[in-house]
Every structure is written in C-alpha cells, then in structure tokens.
C-alpha positions as CSV (number, residue, x, y, z in Angstrom):
1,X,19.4,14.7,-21.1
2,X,17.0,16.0,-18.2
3,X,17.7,14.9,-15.0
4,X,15.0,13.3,-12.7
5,X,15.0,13.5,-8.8
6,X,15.7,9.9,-8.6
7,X,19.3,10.8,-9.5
8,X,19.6,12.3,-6.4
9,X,19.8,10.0,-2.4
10,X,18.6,12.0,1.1
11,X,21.7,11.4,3.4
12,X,20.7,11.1,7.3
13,X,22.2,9.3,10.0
14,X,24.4,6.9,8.2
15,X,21.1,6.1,6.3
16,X,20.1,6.6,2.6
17,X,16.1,7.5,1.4
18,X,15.0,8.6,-1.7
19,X,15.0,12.5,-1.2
20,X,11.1,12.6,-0.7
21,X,9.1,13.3,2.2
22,X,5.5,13.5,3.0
23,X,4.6,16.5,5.4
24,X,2.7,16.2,8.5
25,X,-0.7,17.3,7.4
26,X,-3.1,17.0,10.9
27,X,-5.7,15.9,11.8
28,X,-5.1,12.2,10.2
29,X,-5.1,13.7,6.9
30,X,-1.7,12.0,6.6
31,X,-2.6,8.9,8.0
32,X,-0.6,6.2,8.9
33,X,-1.6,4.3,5.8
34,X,-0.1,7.0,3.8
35,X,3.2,7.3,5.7
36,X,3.6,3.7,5.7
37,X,3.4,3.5,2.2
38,X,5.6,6.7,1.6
39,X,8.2,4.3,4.0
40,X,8.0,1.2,2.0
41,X,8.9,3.1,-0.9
42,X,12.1,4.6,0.3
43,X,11.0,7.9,0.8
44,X,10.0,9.4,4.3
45,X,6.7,9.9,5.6
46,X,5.1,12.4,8.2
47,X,2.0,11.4,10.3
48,X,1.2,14.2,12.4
49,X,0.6,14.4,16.7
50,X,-2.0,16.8,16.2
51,X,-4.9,15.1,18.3
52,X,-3.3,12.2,19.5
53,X,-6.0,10.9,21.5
54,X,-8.4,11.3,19.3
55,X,-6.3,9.0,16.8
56,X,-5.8,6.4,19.3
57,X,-9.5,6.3,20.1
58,X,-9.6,5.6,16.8
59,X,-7.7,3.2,16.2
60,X,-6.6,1.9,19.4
61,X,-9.7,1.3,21.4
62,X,-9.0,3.7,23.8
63,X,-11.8,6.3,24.8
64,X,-9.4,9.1,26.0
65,X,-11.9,11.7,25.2
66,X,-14.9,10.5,26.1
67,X,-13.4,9.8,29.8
68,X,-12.1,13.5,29.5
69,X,-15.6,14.9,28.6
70,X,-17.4,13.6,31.6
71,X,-14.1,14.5,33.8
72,X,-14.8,18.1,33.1
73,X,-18.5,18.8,31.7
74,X,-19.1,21.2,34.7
75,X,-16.5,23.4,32.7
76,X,-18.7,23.3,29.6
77,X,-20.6,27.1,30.8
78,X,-17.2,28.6,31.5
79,X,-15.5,31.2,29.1
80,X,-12.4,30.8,30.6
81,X,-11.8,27.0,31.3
82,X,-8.6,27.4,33.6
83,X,-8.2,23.9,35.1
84,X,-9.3,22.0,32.5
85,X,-6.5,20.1,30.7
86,X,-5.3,16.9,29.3
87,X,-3.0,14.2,31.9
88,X,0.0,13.9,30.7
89,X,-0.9,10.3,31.4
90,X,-3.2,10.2,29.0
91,X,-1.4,12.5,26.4
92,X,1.7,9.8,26.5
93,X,0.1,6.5,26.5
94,X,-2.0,8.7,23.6
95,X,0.9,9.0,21.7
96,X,2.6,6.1,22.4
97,X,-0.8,4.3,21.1
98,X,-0.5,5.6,17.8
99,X,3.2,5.7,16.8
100,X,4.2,2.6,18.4
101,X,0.9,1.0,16.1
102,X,2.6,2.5,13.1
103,X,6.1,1.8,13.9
104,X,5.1,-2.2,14.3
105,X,3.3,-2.2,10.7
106,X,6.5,-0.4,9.1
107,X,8.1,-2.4,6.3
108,X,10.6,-1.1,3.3
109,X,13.7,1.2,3.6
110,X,12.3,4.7,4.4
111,X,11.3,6.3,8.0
112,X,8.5,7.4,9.4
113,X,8.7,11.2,11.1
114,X,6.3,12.3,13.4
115,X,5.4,16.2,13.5
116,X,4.9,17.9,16.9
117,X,3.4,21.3,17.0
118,X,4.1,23.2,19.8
119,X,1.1,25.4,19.6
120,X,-0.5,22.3,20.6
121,X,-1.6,23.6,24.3
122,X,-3.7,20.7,25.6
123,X,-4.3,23.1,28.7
124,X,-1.2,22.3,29.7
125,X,1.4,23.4,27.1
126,X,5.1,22.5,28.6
127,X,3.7,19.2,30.7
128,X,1.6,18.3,27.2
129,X,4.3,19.1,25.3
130,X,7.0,16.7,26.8
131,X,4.4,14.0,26.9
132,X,3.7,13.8,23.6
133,X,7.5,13.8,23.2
134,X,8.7,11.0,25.2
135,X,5.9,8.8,23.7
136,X,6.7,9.3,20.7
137,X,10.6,8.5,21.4
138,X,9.3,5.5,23.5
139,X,7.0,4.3,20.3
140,X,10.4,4.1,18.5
141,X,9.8,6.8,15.6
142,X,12.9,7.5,13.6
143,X,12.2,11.4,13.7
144,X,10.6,14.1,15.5
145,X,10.0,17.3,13.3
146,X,9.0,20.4,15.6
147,X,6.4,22.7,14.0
148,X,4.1,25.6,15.0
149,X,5.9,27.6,16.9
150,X,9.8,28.8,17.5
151,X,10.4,26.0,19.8
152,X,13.1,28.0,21.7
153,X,12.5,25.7,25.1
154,X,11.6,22.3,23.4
155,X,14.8,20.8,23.9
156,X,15.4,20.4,27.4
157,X,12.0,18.9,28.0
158,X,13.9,15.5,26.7
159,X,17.2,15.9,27.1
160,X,17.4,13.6,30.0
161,X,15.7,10.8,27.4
162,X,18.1,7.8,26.9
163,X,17.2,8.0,22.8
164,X,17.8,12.0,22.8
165,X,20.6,11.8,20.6
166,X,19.3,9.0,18.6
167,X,16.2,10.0,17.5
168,X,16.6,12.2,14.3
169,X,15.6,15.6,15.6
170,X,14.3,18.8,12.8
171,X,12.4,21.7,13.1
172,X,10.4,23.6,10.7
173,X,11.3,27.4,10.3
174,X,10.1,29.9,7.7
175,X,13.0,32.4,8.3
176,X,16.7,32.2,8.6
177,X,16.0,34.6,12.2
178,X,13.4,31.8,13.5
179,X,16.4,29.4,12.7
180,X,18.9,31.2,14.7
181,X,16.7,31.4,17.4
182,X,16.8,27.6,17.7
183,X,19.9,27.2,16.4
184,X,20.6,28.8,20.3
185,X,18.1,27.5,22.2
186,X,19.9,24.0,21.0
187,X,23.5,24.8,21.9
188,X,22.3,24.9,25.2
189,X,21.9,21.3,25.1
190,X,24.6,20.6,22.9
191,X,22.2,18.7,20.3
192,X,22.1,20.7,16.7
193,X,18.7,19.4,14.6
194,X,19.5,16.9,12.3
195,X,17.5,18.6,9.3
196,X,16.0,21.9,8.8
197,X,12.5,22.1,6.8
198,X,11.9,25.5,5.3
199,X,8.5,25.8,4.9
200,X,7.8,28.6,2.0
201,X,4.2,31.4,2.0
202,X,2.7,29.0,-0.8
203,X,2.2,26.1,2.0
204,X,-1.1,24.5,3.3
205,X,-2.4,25.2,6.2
206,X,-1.0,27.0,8.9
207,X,1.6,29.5,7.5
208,X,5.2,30.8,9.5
209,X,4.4,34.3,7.8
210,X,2.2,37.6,8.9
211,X,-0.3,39.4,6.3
212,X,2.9,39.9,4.1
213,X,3.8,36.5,3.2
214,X,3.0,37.4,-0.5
215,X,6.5,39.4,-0.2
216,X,8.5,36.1,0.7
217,X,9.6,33.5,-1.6
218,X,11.0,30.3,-0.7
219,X,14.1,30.0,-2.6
220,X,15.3,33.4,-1.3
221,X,14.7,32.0,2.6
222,X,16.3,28.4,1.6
223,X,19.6,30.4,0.5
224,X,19.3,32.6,3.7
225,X,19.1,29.5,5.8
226,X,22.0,27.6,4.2
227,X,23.9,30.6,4.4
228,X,23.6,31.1,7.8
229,X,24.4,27.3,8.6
230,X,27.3,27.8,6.6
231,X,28.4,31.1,9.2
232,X,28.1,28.8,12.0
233,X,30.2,26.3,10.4
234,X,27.3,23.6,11.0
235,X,26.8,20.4,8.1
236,X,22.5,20.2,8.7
237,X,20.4,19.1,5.7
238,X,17.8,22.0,4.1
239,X,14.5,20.3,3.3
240,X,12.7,22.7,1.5
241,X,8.8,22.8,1.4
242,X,5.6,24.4,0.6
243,X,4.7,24.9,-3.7
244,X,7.0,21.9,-4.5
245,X,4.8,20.7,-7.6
246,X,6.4,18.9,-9.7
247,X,9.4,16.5,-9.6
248,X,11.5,19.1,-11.5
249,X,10.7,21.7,-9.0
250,X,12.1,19.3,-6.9
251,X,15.0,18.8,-9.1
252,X,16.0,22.9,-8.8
253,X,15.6,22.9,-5.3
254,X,18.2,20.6,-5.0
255,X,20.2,21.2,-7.5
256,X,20.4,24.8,-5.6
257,X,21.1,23.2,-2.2
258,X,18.7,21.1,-0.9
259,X,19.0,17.9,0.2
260,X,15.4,16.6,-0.2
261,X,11.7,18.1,-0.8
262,X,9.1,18.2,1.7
263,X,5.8,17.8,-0.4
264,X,2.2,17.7,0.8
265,X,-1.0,19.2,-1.3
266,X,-0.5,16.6,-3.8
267,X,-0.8,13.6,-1.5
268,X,-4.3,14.9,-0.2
269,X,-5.8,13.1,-3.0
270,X,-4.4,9.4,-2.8
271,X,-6.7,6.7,-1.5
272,X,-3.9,6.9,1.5
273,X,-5.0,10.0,2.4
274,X,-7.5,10.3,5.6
275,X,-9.9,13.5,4.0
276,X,-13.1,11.5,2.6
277,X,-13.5,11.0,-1.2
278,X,-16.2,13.7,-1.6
279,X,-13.8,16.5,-0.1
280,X,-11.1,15.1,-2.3
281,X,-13.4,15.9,-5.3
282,X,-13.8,19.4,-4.1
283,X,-9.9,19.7,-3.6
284,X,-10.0,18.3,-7.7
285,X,-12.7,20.9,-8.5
286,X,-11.0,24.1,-7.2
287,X,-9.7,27.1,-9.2
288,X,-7.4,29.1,-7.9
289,X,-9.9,32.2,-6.7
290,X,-10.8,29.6,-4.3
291,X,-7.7,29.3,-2.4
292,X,-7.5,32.1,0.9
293,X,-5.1,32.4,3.3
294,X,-7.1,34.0,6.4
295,X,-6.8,34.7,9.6
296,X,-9.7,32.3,11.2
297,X,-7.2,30.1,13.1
298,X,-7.5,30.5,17.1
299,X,-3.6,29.2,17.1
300,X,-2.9,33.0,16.1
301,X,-1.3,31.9,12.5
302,X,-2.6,33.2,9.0
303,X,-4.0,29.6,7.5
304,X,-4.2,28.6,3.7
305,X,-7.9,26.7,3.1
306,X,-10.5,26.5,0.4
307,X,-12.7,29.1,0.6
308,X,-15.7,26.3,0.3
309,X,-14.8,24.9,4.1
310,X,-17.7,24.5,6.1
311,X,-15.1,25.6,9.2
312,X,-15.8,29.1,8.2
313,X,-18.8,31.2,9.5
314,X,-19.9,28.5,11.5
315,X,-21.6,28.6,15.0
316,X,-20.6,25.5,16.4
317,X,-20.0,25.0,19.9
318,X,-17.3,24.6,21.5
319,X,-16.7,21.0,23.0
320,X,-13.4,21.9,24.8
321,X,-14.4,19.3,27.7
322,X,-13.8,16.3,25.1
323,X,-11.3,17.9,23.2
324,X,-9.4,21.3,24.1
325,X,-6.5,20.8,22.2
326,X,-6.0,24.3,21.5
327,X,-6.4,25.9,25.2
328,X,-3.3,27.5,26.6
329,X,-2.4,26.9,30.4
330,X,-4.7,29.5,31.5
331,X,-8.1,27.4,30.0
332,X,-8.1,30.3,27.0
333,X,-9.1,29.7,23.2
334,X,-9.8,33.0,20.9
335,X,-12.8,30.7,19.2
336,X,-14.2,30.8,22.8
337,X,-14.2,34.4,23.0
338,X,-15.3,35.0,19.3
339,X,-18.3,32.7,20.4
340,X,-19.6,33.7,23.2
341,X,-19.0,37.4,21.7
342,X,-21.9,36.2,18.6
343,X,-25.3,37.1,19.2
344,X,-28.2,35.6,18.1
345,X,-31.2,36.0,15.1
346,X,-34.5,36.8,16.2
347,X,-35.8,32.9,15.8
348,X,-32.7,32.7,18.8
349,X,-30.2,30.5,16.8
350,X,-27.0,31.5,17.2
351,X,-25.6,33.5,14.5
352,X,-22.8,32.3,12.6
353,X,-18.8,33.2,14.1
354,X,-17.3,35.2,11.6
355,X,-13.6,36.0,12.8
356,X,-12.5,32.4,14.6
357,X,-13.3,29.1,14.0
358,X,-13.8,26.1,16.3
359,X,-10.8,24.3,15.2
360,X,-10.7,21.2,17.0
361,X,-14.2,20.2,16.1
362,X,-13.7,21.2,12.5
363,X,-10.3,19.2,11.7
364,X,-11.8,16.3,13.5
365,X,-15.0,16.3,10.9
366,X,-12.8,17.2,8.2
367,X,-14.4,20.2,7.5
368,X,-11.3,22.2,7.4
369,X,-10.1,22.5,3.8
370,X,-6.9,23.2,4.5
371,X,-4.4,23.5,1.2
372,X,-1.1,24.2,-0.5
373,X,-1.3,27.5,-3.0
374,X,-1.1,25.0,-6.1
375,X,-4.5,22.8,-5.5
376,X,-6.0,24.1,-8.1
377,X,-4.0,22.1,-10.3
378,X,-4.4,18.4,-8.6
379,X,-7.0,18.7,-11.9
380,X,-3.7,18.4,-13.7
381,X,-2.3,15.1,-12.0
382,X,-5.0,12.5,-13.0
383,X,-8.0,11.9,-15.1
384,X,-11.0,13.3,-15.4
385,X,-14.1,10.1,-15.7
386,X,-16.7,10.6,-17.6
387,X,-19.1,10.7,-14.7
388,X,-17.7,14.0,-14.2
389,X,-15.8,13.1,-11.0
390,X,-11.9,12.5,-10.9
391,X,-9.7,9.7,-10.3
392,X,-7.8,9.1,-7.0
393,X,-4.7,8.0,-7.8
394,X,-2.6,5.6,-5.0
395,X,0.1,7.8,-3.8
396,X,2.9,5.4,-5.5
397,X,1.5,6.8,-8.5
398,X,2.0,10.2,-7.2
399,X,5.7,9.5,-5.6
400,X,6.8,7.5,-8.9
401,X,5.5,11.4,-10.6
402,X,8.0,13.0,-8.7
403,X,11.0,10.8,-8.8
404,X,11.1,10.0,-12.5
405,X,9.1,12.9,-14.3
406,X,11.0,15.4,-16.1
407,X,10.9,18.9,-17.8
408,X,7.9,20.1,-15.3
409,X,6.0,17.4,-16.8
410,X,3.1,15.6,-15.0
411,X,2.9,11.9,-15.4
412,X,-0.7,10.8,-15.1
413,X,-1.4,7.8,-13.2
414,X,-0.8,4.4,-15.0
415,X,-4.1,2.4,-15.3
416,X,-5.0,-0.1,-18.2
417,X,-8.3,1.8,-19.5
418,X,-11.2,4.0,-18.1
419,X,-13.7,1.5,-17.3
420,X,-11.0,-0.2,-14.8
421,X,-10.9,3.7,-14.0
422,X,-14.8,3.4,-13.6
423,X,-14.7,0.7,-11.5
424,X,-12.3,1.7,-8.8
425,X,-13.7,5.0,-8.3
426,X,-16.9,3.9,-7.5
427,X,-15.3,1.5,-5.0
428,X,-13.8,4.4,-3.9
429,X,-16.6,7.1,-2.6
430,X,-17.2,5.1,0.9
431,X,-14.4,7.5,2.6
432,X,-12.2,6.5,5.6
433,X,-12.1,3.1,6.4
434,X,-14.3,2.5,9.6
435,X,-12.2,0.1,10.4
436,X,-10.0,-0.2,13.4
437,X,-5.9,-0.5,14.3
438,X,-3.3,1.2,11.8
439,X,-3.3,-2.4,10.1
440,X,-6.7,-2.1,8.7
441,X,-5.2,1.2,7.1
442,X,-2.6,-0.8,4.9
443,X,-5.0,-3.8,4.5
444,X,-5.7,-2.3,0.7
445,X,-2.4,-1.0,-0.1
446,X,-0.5,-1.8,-3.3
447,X,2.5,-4.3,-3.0
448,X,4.8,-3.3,-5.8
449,X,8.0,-2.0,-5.7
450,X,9.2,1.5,-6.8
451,X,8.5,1.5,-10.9
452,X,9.1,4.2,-13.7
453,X,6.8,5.3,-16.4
C-alpha cells in the first residue's frame, strides 16, 4: 500500500505539525491570510518581512512610507543616496504591526514563521536588521527563518532578547559549506538553529546558487547537510525545499531524511495568495520555455521569474525616498546605477533598463513573476473552465493534495460541478482584498477541518 505524507508528524519544540510548510514568498505574496490558514490546518506557514512597512501601511493604518518620502525627497536627484535610510523606530513598530496583527488572528495547531532576509539593507543593514528582529520576537511569532544571505553575524544582534532561546530559530542554506559557516557563527552564542531549510536550484525567486545551479540537485545537498550535522554530533531537523511537487515527492524526501517539506509555487494560485487573479492566470498559462532564472535582481542573486514580468526592461524610476529597501549602508542600489547609466530615444523617454530592475517598485505592484522551476504545471492541479480561464483552488485543497495524495498523483480540487466552478471564479477576478487589518484577510476563509479525498 502507498504511503501518504500524512503518515508522517514535523517534531519541533515539544510540538507536533503536520510536516508541511508554506515558504516565505515576499512581497505579501504569502499573505497572512494564507499563513493563517496553513496554521489552522496543522501545518506551518511563512509570511515574509520583506517590506514591512509597506505591509503595515496596508493593513495597519500606518503611513510609514509616505512620512519617509517627504523626510528625504531632496535625496530623489542623488545617485548615491548615503544618508537616507529607514529608523529603526519605524522598522520595529513596522514589524511589530504586522506580526503581532497575525499572531492575534491565529487559531488551529500549526505555527506561523516569519522569514527575514538579510539582504534586506533598508540603508541601514545591521541597525535594520535587528529591528525587524526584535519586533518580530516582540509580536510573539513562533519562528524566525533567516534567508538571503549567510547570516554569519545575525545572531548576536538578539542574543540579549529575553525570548532568544524561545523563539524557534532556522536558516535557509543551499550548501552544506553555507551551513557550516553558520553552524560557527552560532556556537559563538551557544544557540544551534532549530531547523535547517535546504533550499534546492529548482526554487522561486531568489536562488542560493551562481550561473551553475543547473549542476546542483537537491537531494545530493540535503544528504550533504545531514551528513555534516551528523559530524558535528548535532539532532537539527532538514526541511528540504524548492521543486517539492507533489505529496509523494514529499513522501521521498522524507523517507530519505527529512523531517518536513518546505513548498511554495503551488500555493501562488490559492484565493489565499496576495498576487491578483489575472497574474495567477498567467502563472496557470505558462510552459516551461517561459520560466528564466536571470540575473536582473539588484540584491546580487540569480532569480527564477516568468519571462512575461513586466519587471523586466522597464524604465521605471526609482522611488528610493518612499521605499529603499534594497540600499546598503552607503545609500547604493545596482538598479540606481543601471538607470541612470540608460540613455534616452530621440522623442527623450527614457529607454528601457535592460540589466537591473527596480525591485522594490516592481514586487510592490506585483509585477515581479517570480516562480518555482515546476509552474508550468499548476495547469495540472485544477480545472480548466470553459471560459478558457482556470480555477483557483483554496489552498486546503492544495494542502489536503499533499498530505493524502499518493503515487505522484495530483488530486484536483473537490467541487460539486462546473457551473459552481463558473460561479466562484467570476467572484474571484476582483484581486486582493482592498480591505484593511489581517482580519479582513481571513474574513472569506473556509472553516472545515483537515479532510481526505
């Protein structure tokens, strides 16, 4: 008989999940609706730091970047924008905003993880850094997942915090040498990471690998980590992540030494997710020619997106006054060079920026495809309606797929018949709530509990 991942319980902390966790996928593309719901279905969700203020100007009532635009608009004709940066004032009670927002709307037996990206400069990077941080230990989060970047100084930034060895603590590596590197920088506060994420070269988004990742493969890395947590005699969970597809994939992971999945691209369809309904179509309407992984991230990392994202060879302006989350602490951002290094047509509009993109801008429009390797077959996991548009599953349906499905089988979404199908699609197109607070983002949510197929 064919096992099913819901034979197999996530160990953390004295606490038990189902072994399946949502990743972090910034900016509000996994929303707090969609962790919540991961939560109250035993499984662990990731909402994602990236923009912080910008999330709790959304949904908090807060106007952090509006006051931070007028701050510094005499910086708007400089290249190099040295000075201007965000308060770590600001950045906390930014963070706090949000998670603390999400933590009070939490119900069911999972946890909600936060992820924080340490390429995340802010103009500040180490002051920004530990902000973002302590409020998201203050906003009570059950875990803190460090991304983007080797994080070899992280640690001590909150060691001093009452909740340091509370708070479930994991870092995302891509190499068993990135882990080591951490593995030292965290003896030298005597706290270990809790879990380990080993994000593979088929994940979306920003990618741990050079031009070469094509040569890595993520089972090979997962068996180099766990063997070298086994030399240092250290019991740490391996959460692999990154072309996790199916629940049997799951399944193999585990069965070769993982304690959960980390899964993403196939959430970015679910009415929980943040992207509008129209760019979840285009996600359903991809083939696989369209997936790239290039280079047109000022963060400095190769980045997997759908070739169709209107982030690439665009001129927009930068608008580092209200935003700047990518400036490092010398006011520097690689898009700024590449734009004021454009020229101009002969009508005198700005050509478009071929090498960099404005990234800030771009994520918060949603105009950033980003992608796992496998979204080209999101076509696969629900139905196809006779308008010629697809259905958006809730992301139970998509979590119940994992847990019970068997054999590398996908189990479509159960609905009663296609005009019910009809129906809620069309209810569907109006995109992200306009709403505000994180409780008008679980307003709609199903109720159920967990069921099979």
């Amino acid at each position: 008989m064919s096992v099913s991942l819901n034979n197999f319980r996530f160990q953390l902390g004295g606490k038990e999940y189902l072994p399946i966790i949502t990743g972090g996928m910034g900016v509000n593309i996994s929303t707090a609706k969609l962790a919540l719901e991961i939560a109250r279905l035993g499984g662990i969700g990731h909402i994602s730091d990236a923009m912080s203020p910008a999330m709790s100007d959304k949904y908090c009532g807060t106007h952090f970047q509006a006051s931070k635009g007028k701050e510094f608009r005499e910086f708007s004709r400089l290249s190099v924008k040295d000075g201007l940066k965000w308060s770590t004032e600001t950045t906390y009670r930014a963070s706090y905003n949000y998670i603390s927002d999400t933590m009070a709307a939490k119900t069911g037996p999972g946890a909600i993880w936060v992820n924080v990206m340490e390429k995340l400069g802010m103009g500040a990077p180490r002051e920004t850094l530990k902000a973002r941080l302590e409020g998201a230990i203050d906003a009570g989060v059950d875990g803190i997942t460090l991304s983007a970047g080797l994080h070899s100084s992280t640690l001590p930034l909150i060691e001093d915090h009452p909740r340091f060895r509370d708070v479930s603590l994991g870092v995302i590596v891509s190499s068993a040498r990135a882990l080591k590197i951490f593995l030292r920088s965290a003896q030298r506060v005597n706290r270990p990471p809790d879990y380990v994420i080993v994000e593979g070269p088929l994940a979306g988004g920003h990618l741990g690998f050079g031009p070469d990742w094509k040569k890595h493969n993520l089972t090979a890395i997962m068996a180099e980590v766990i063997e070298l947590l086994r030399g240092e005699s250290l019991s740490i969970p391996v959460i692999p992540a990154g072309g996790v597809f199916t629940g049997t994939d799951a399944v193999e992971f585990i069965n070769a030494g993982a304690a959960a999945v980390q899964v993403a691209t196939r959430f970015t369809i679910t009415r929980e997710c943040g992207l509008p309904s129209n760019v979840k179509q285009v996600y359903l309407d991809s083939q696989e020619s369209d997936i790239v992984v290039n280079m047109t991230s000022p963060t400095g990392y190769p980045m997997r997106m759908l070739s169709s994202s209107p982030s690439l060879r665009s001129n927009q302006k930068p608008n580092c006054e209200s935003l700047g989350y990518i400036l490092d602490g010398q006011g520097r951002c690689s898009y700024l060079e590449s734009y004021d290094k454009t020229g101009f047509d002969a009508s005198g509009k700005k050509l478009p920026v071929e090498d960099k993109m404005c990234i800030c801008t771009h994520f918060l429009k949603y105009n950033c495809y980003t992608c796992g390797h496998f979204a080209f077959r999101l076509k696969e996991t629900t139905y196809k309606l006779p308008s010629g548009s697809f259905y958006l599953p809730w992301a139970r349906d998509i979590f119940n797929d994992y847990l019970y499905s068997v054999d590398h089988q996908i189990m479509l979404p159960n609905v009663e018949n296609r005009e019910v199908l009809e129906s809620t699609m069309t209810s569907s197109q109006s995109g992200p709530s306009s709403q505000s607070g994180i409780e008008s983002q679980i307003s709609d949510r199903p109720r159920s509990a967990v069921i099979g197929f």
